[in-house]
N, C-alpha and C positions, 0 to 999 in steps of 0.2 A: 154250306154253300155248295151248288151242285156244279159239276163240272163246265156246264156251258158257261156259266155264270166266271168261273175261275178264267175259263177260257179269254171271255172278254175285258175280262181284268188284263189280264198279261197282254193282250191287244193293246190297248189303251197305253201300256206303257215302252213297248216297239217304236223306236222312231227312226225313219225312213227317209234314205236323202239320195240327191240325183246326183250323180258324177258322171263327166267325159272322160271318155279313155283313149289315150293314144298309145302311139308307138314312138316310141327313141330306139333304133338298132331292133332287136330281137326280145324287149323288152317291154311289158303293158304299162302303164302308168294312169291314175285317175285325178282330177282337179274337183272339187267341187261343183255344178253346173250352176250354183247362184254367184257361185267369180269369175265367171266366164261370162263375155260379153259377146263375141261372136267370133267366127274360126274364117279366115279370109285364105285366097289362094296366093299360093309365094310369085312374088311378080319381081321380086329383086328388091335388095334394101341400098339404100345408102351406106356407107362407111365414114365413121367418122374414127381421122386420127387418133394415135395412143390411148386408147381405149382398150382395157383387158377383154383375154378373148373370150371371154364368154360371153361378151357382147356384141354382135354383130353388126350392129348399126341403127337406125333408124328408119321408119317409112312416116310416110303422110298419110293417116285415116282420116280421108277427109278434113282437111286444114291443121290436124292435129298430129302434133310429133311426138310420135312413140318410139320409144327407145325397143329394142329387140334384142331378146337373150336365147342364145343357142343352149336351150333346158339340156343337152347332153353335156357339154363342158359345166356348166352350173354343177350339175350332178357325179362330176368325176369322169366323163367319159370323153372318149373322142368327138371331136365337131362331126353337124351331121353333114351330110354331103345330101346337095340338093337333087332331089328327083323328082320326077313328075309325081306324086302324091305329097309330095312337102308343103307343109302350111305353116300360118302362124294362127295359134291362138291367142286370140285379144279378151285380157283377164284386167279387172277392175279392185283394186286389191283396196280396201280402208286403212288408214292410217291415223290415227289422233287426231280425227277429223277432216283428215286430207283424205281424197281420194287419189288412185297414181292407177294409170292404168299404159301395161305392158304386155308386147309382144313375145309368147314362146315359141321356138321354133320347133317343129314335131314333124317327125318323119314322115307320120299320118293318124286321122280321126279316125276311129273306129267306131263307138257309138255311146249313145248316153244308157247309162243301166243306175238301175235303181237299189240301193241295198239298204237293207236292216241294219243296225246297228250292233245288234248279236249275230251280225255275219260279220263282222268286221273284227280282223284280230288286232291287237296293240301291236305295234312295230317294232321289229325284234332291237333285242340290244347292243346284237354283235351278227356279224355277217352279210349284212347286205350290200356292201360297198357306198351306202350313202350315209351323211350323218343322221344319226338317228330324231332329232329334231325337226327336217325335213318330210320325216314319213308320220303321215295322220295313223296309217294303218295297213295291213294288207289284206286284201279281200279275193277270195277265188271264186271267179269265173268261169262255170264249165270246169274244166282242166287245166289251166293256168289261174297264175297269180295276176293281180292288177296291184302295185305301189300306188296307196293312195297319199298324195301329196300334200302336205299344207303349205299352202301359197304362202298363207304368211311368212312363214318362216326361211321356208325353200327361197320363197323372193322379196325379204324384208327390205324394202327399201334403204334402210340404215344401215346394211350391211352390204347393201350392191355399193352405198356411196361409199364406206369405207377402202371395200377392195379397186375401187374408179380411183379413188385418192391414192391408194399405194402404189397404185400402176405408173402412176404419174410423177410419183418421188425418184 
C-alpha cells in the first residue's frame, strides 16, 4: 500500500468534534457544541429559596423555566461574580429519553474550535481539582489547556436532584 493511500486510511479513522469554550476565573473549559443550545446575555435570574449554592436560580427562556447552575461552584470553585461579559450557556442534556435543558453560568464565550480526537488527552487522574468523571479530556489550545467537560456527568440530573434533596434535609 503506498503512502497516500495509508495516508487516507488514517483520515477515515480521525473523528472530529465541535466544542464551546469558555472561561470560569482564569481557567478554559470546553462543552460539546451539539449540547449546547444557545449562549444568552445575563440579564439577572430569579432566586429560588433553599436551594444549594450552586444553583442560582431560574430564568424564563421564553415561557420555559430553566433552572441555572453557577458551573464554578458545580466544579469546586468560588461563585462567579457577575460582569459585563457573564452569560449563561443554555445546554440541552438527554436523559432516558428525557430531555432537561439548563443554564451555565460562565464568565465568558470564547469561541467554538474544533478538535481531533488524537488531540484530545484522557483526563488526568489525579490533579486537576475536579472529579475526574466530570472531564471528557484535556485539549491544548495554542498555549493553554481547555478542560473538556462531559455534561453528562458534570451535570447529571440525578445527581443535581440528589444534592437539591440534601440541601433540603
Amino acid at each position: 500500500m503506498n503512502t497516500l493511500n495509508k495516508q487516507k486510511k488514517n483520515l477515515k479513522n480521525i473523528v472530529s468534534k465541535q466544542f464551546l469554550t469558555f472561561r470560569i476565573g482564569n481557567e478554559n473549559y470546553g462543552l460539546e457544541l451539539s449540547q449546547t443550545r444557545e449562549i444568552i446575555e445575563y440579564a439577572g435570574i430569579t432566586q429560588v429559596p433553599l436551594m444549594p449554592n450552586f444553583l442560582r436560580g431560574v430564568i424564563n427562556l421564553r415561557g420555559e423555566v430553566v433552572p441555572v447552575i453557577d458551573l464554578a461552584v458545580r466544579l469546586g470553585r468560588k461563585p462567579i461574580e457577575v460582569q459585563r461579559r457573564t452569560c449563561i450557556i443554555v445546554v440541552e442534556l438527554a436523559n432516558n429519553d428525557q430531555h432537561h435543558v439548563l443554564g451555565l453560568l460562565a464568565d465568558a464565550v470564547s469561541e467554538v474550535i474544533e478538535m481531533d480526537d488524537e488531540n484530545i488527552e484522557d483526563a488526568p487522574s489525579f490533579g486537576a481539582n475536579i472529579r475526574a468523571e466530570f472531564i471528557q479530556g484535556i485539549a491544548k489550545q495554542g498555549e493553554e489547556f481547555v478542560v473538556l467537560l462531559d455534561a453528562n456527568n458534570a451535570l447529571s440530573i440525578r445527581e443535581l436532584a440528589h444534592l437539591v434533596e440534601a440541601e433540603l434535609q
